[in-house]
Structures are given as structure tokens and as C-alpha cells.
N, C-alpha and C positions, 0 to 999 in steps of 0.2 A: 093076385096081380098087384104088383106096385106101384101107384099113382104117384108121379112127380108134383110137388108144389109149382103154381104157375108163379115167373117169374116175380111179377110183384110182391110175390106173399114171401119169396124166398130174400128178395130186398130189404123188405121189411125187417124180417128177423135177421137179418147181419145187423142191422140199423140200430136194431134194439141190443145187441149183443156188443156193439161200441159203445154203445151209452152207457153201460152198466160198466164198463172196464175203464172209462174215463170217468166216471163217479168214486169207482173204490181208488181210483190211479192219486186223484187230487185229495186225496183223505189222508191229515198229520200223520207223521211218524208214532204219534201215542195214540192214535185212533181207535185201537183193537184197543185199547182198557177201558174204553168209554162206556159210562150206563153198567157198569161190573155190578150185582148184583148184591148186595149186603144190606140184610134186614136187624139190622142194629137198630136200636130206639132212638140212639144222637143221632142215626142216619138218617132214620126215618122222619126226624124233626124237621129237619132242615127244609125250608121252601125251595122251589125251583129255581132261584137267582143264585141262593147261597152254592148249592148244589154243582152248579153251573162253574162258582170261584173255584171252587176245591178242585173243579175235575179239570181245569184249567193246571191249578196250582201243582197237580198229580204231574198232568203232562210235562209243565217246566221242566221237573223236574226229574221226571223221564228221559227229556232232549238232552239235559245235563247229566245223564248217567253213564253205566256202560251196562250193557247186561238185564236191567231190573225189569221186573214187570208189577204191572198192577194187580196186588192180591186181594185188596180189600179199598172200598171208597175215600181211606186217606191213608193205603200203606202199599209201598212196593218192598218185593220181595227180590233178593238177589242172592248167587249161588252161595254156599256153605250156611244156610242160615239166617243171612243179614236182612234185614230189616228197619225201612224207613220210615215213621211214622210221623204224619202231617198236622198241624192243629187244625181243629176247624175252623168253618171262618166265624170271626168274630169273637174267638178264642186265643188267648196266649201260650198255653201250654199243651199239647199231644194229649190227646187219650191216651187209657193203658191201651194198650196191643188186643187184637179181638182175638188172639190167639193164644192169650195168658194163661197159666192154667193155674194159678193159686199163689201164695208166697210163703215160706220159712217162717216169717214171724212175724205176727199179729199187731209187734209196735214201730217194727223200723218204716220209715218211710223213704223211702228209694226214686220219689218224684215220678213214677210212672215208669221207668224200669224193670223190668221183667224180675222175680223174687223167685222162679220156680228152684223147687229143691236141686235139679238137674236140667240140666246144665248151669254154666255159671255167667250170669250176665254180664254186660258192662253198653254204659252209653252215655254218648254224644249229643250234646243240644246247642241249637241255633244260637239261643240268645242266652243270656246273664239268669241266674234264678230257675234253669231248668225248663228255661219255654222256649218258644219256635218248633224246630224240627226236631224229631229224636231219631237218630242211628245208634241203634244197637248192634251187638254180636254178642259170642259166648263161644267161640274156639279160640286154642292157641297159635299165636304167630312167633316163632320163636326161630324159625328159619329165614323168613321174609316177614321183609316188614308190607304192611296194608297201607298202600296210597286212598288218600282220604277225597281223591280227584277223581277216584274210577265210580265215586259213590254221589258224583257233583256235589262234594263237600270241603273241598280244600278252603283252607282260611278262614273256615266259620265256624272252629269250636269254640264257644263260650263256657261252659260249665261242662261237666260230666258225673258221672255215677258207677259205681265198679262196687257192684253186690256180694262177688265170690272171693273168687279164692285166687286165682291170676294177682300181678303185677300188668301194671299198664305203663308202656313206655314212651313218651309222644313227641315226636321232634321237630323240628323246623330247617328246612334250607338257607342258610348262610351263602351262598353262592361262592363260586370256585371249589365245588365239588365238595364240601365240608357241609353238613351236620350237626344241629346243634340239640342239646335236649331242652325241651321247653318245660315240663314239668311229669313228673312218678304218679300216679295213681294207686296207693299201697291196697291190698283187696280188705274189702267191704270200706270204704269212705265213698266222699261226696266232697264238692262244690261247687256253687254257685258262682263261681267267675275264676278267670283265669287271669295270669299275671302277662304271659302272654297271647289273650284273645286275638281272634280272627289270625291267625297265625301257622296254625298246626295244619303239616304238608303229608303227615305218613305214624305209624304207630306199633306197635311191638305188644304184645299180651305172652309174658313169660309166666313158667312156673315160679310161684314166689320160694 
């Protein structure tokens, strides 16, 4: 036989069952990346303030994307590959990527850019000198160009790094529908600052 709950107990549990849907309801748009789990040793360093910056600094960064998600404590992940990689706090420049898998060669140094044999990297940084933020990739865009906006990155390339074997093509909007190129990344170079910084709106990776 089936006992019916008496009404108050049946109260109760709607009561609790809105509580719980009005708690996840008021939770940020990046909330599900929070506390992601990575036992890295920088990671593990950090105290619970720092900790607290970074997974802030994730979020921004999230609410400024399209697409990404939180794959690691300072790295969102977006479709084809791409990868955005945070400094920590109290740091200027990114870690390497926790997903790095080794590099080509023993003397070049590529500032924290991915060296793996395969694929061919290339990337974007916040600031002058290869610090801030780093946005990577490693496919070709030879059909469409990649808007550096869908990555909440328009207008903050300062320096970059282009390890392979691509052509990087990077331009800027001029307005009344015109185009401009802002500067060539020939493969395997580098620099530390751009002529025209905080600038670059979109970007081309051809066969060179």
C-alpha cells in the first residue's frame, strides 16, 4: 500500500526544491568552470586569494568570449584547437600550456608558445615582450579570415610568435568597409611589439 506524504511534509519539499533552482538560477554565466580541478604545482602554490583573482580573471574573460570553456585553472579552450592562456597572478607572462607536449628544438625560445613537432603553432599576446595573455592556434585560415573579437581579443595584440611553417596575415578595419594590413608574420619569427598595437580586428594563417 501507498502512503501519501502529509501535506506539510509535501510543502516542505516544493520549498526546498525552489531553493535549490533559485540558487543555481543566480549563479555567473562562468560559474560551471569554477574550482576545475588542476593539480599543477603553480597551481597548487597559489593561496586562496590568488586563486580566487585568477578564477575571476577566467570568468572575464569567458563573459568576453564566444564559445570557450574552462579547461584548466588559467586556460579556456575553444573549438578547432584554440587556446587562451592566462598569467597568473602576480605574473607577467603565461605559462607554457599544461597541454604542451615537448618542442623541435632545444635552443629556440618561442616565449611560451607551443614548439610541438605537429601541429604548427602561432600566437598572440596581450602585452609588449610576450606577456599578458597568450592566444594560440595552429590551423590554416586561408578561406576566412578569424575575428580576434569571437576570442574577446580585438585590439590587444601587442607582440606574437609564429613557430612553423604558415604565413600569418593580420589586418585592421579602416572603416567604410576597407581593410587594412597591419603587419606579415613570416613562419618561425617573433616579436616583441607591434607597429601597430592594440589594433589588430581579424587574421589569415596561409600556406607560405
Amino acid at each position: 500500500m501507498v502512503t501519501s506524504l502529509p501535506a506539510w511534509a509535501r510543502l516542505r519539499a516544493a520549498m526546498g526544491v525552489l531553493a535549490l533552482v533559485a540558487v543555481l538560477g543566480a549563479q555567473p554565466a562562468g560559474a560551471q568552470s569554477a574550482g576545475i580541478g588542476d593539480d599543477r604545482p603553480v597551481i597548487a602554490a597559489l593561496d586562496t586569494g590568488r586563486r580566487a583573482e585568477l578564477q575571476r580573471a577566467v570568468d572575464a574573460q569567458l563573459a568576453a568570449s564566444r564559445g570557450g570553456r574552462q579547461s584548466a585553472a588559467n586556460e579556456i579552450t575553444f573549438g578547432g584547437g584554440v587556446v587562451m592562456v592566462l598569467p597568473l597572478p602576480g605574473e607577467e607572462r603565461a605559462p607554457v600550456w599544461s597541454r604542451a607536449r615537448g618542442t623541435r628544438s632545444a635552443t629556440a625560445d618561442w616565449k611560451g608558445c607551443p614548439d610541438d613537432t605537429s601541429p604548427s603553432y602561432y600566437c598572440f599576446y596581450a602585452d609588449i615582450n610576450w606577456g599578458g595573455r597568450r592566444l594560440q592556434f595552429s590551423a590554416l585560415y586561408e578561406e576566412k579570415p578569424v575575428m580576434f573579437s569571437d576570442y574577446g581579443f580585438q585590439d590587444q595584440t601587442s607582440s606574437w610568435v609564429n613557430t612553423g611553417k604558415f604565413a600569418i596575415i593580420v589586418d585592421g578595419y579602416g572603416g567604410g568597409g576597407q581593410w587594412s594590413l597591419l603587419w606579415r608574420e613570416p613562419p618561425a619569427s617573433l616579436s616583441a611589439s607591434v607597429q601597430y598595437g592594440d589594433t589588430a580586428q581579424r587574421f589569415w594563417a596561409v600556406r607560405n
